[in-house]
C-alpha positions in Angstrom: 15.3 -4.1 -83.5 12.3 -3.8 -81.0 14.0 -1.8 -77.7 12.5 -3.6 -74.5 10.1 -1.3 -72.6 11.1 0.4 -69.5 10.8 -2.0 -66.0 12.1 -1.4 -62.8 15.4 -2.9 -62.0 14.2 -5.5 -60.1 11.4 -6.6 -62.4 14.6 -7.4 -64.7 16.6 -8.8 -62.1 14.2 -11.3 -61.3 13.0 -12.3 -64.7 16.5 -12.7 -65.8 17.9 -15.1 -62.6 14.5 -17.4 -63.2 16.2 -17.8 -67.0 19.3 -18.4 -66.4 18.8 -20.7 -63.4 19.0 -23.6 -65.5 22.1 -22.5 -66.9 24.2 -21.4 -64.0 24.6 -22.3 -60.4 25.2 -18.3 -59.5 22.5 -17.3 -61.6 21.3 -13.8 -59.1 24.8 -12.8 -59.3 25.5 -13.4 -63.1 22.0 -11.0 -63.5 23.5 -8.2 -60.9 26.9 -8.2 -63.2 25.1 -7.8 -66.3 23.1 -5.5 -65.5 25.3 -3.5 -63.6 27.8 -3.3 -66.1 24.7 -1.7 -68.6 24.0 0.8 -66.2 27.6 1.5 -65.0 27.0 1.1 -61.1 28.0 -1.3 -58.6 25.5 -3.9 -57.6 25.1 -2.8 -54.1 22.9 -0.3 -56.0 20.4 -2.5 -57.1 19.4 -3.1 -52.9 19.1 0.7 -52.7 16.9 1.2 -55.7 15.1 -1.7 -56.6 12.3 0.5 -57.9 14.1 2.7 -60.4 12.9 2.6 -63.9 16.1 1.2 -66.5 15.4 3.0 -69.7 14.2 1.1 -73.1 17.9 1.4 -74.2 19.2 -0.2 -71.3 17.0 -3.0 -71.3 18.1 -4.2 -74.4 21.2 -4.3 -73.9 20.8 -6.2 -71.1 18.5 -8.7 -73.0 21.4 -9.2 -75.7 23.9 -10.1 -71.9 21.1 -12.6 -70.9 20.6 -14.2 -73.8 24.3 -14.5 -74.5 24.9 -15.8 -70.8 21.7 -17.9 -71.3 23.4 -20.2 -74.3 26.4 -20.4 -71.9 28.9 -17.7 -73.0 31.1 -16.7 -69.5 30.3 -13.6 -67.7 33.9 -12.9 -68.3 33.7 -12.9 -72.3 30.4 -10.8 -71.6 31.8 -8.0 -69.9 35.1 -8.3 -71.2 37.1 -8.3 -68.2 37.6 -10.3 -65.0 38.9 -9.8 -61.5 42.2 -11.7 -60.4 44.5 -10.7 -57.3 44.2 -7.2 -57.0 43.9 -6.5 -60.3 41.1 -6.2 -63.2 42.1 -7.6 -66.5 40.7 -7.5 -69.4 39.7 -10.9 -71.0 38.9 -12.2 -74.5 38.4 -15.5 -76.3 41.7 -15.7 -77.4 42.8 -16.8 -74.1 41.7 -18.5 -71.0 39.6 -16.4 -68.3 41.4 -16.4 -64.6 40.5 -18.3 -62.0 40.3 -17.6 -58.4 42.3 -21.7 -58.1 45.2 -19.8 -60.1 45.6 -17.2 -57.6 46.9 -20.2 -55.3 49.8 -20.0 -57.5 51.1 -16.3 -57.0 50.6 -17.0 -52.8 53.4 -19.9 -53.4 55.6 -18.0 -55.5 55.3 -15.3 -52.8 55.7 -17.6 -49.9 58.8 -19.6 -51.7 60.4 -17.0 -53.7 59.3 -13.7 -52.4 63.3 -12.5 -53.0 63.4 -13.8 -56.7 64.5 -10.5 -59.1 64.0 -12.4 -62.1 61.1 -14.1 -62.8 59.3 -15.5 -66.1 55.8 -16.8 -66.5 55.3 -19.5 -69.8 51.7 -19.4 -71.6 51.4 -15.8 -69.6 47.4 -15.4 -71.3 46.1 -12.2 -69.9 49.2 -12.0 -67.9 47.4 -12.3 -64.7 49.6 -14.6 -62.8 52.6 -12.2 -64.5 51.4 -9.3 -63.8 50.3 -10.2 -59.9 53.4 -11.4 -59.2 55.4 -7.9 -61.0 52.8 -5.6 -58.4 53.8 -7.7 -55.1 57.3 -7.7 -55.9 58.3 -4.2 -57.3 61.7 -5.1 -57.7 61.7 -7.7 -59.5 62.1 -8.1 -63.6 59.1 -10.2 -64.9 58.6 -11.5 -68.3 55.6 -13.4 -69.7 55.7 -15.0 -72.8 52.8 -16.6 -75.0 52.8 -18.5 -78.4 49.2 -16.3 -79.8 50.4 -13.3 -80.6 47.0 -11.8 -79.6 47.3 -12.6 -76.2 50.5 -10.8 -75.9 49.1 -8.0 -77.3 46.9 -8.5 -74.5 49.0 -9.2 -71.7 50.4 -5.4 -72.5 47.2 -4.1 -72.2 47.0 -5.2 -69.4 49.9 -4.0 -68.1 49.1 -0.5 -69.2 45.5 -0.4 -67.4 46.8 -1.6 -64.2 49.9 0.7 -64.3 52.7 -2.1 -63.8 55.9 -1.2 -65.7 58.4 -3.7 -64.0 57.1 -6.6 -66.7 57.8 -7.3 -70.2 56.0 -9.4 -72.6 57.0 -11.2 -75.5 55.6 -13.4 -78.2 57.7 -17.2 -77.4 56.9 -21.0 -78.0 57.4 -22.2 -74.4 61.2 -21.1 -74.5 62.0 -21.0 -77.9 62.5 -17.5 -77.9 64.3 -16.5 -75.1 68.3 -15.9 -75.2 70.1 -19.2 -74.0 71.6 -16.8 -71.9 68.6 -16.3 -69.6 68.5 -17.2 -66.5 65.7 -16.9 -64.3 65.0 -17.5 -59.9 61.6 -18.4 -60.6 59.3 -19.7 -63.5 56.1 -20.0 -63.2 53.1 -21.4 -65.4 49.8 -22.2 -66.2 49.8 -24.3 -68.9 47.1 -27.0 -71.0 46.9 -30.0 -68.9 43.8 -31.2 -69.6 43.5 -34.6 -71.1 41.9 -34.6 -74.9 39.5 -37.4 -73.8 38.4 -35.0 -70.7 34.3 -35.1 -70.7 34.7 -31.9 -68.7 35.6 -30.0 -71.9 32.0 -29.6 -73.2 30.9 -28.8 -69.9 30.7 -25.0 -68.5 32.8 -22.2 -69.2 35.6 -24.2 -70.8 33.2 -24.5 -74.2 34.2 -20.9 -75.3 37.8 -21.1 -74.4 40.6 -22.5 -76.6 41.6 -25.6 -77.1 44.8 -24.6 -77.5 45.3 -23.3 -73.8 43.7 -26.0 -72.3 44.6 -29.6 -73.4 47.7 -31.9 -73.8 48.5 -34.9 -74.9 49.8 -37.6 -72.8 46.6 -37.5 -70.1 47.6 -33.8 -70.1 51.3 -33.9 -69.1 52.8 -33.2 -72.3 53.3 -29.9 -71.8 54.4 -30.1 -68.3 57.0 -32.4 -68.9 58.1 -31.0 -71.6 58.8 -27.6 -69.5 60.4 -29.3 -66.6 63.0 -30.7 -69.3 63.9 -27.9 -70.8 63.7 -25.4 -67.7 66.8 -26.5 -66.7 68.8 -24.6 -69.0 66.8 -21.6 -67.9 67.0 -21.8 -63.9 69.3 -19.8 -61.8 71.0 -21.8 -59.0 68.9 -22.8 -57.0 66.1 -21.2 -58.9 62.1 -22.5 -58.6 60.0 -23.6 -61.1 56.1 -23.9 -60.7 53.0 -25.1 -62.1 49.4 -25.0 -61.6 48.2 -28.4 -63.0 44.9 -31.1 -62.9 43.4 -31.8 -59.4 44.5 -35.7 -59.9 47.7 -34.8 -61.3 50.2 -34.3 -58.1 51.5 -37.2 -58.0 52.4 -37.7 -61.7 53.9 -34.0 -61.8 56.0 -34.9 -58.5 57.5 -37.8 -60.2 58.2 -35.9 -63.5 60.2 -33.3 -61.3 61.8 -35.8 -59.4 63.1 -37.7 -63.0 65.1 -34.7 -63.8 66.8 -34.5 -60.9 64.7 -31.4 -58.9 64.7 -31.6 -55.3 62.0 -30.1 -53.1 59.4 -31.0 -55.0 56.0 -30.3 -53.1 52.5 -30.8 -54.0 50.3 -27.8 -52.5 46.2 -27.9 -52.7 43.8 -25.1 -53.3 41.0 -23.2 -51.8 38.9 -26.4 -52.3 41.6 -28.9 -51.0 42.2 -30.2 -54.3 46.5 -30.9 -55.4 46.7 -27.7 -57.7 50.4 -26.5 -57.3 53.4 -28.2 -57.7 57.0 -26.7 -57.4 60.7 -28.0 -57.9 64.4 -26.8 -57.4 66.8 -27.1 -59.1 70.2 -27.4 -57.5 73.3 -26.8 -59.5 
């Protein structure tokens, strides 16, 4: 393999965002990322020294991160972690890469049931929405559970490299492994609720990230409703239960609730005004 001669940093920079401009709508950024991630420095770097030579080495590695980000991989996959709450998780193609709309989730879980002790997140992932929830509320007992087995494994990474001990993950089909005995103030989830049909699957990001994680049957409510059903034997008295779901979806998750007999169900938007959140009690 031919190494790439030595340029200055922003030589690369700028060669880099005119290829991937065709391929990304944050193309500058995705280039600082890479490359800072080769070099191991922040990106505020590159304003200070846009001069500085990056050795032959260096400059192919970043070529192989271009290329890759060029035939559309996520910066995510890439680097191998991503940035959610206050935390940095690792990520991996085994599940789905966290979204800044998801964090709209942990700020009504906070604002609704900021006094919940036990608390369980279904199709946890990277445990990010898990694992946000276990650092803002210390007291609490938090468990995340996932059907892949790898993701698990990576929840508790997770865990580990963001030192958060108050959290337990386990390997469950929706509830399927939990004690009948459970009970829980608060569950929370991000699950597949895209339809099968959805053209937006082999557009962006979502190309690279499973299937499995992100579509349902039933115009993507399948999986939703079938939570709602069976949350029921899971819920403490007047425990919440909480889903991120479709922007167009609101008003067919409200009436799901509502069919199973929860009461304040609410519809809450996100950053973009879009319906993303929608939450239920269930009153014994």
């Amino acid at each position: 393999m031919t190494l790439q001669p030595p340029m200055m940093i922003e030589t690369l920079l700028n060669q880099a965002c005119r290829r991937l401009a065709s391929v990304s709508d944050s193309a500058q950024l995705d280039a600082q990322l890479l490359l800072a991630d080769v070099l191991d420095v922040s990106t505020a770097y590159f304003y200070t020294w846009p001069d500085k030579l990056v050795p032959a080495k260096s400059a192919d590695q970043f070529e192989c991160y271009v290329t890759r980000r060029e035939q559309g991989e996520p910066i995510a996959y890439i680097l191998g972690r991503q940035d959610f709450w206050t935390l940095t998780l690792e990520v991996a193609p085994c599940t789905l890469i966290p979204r800044a709309d998801t964090e709209r989730l942990v700020e009504v879980a906070l604002e609704l049931a900021s006094d919940a002790k036990s608390i369980l997140d279904l199709g946890t992932g990277t445990g990010a929405i898990a694992l946000a929830l276990a650092k803002e509320l210390p007291e609490a007992a938090v468990q995340g559970v996932d059907f892949q087995t790898e993701a698990v494994q990576l929840a508790r990474r997770n865990a580990t490299r963001n030192n958060i001990q108050n959290i337990n993950f386990v390997q469950s089909d929706w509830f399927n492994s939990l004690s009948s005995a459970s009970k829980f103030e608060l569950i929370v989830s991000n699950p597949p609720y895209i339809d099968p049909h959805d053209h937006h699957l082999e557009q962006g990001d979502v190309r690279f990230e499973p299937k499995t994680a992100l579509v349902a049957e039933n115009q993507g409510l399948a999986d939703i409703d079938h939570i709602i059903k069976q949350a029921v034997s899971f819920l403490a008295p007047k425990g919440w239960l909480m889903f991120e779901h479709g922007f167009d979806q609101g008003a067919a998750v409200r009436t799901l609730f509502c069919n199973q007999g929860y009461t304040n169900v609410m519809t809450y938007q996100d950053f973009g005004s879009n319906d993303r959140v929608t939450v239920g009690q269930y009153r014994f």
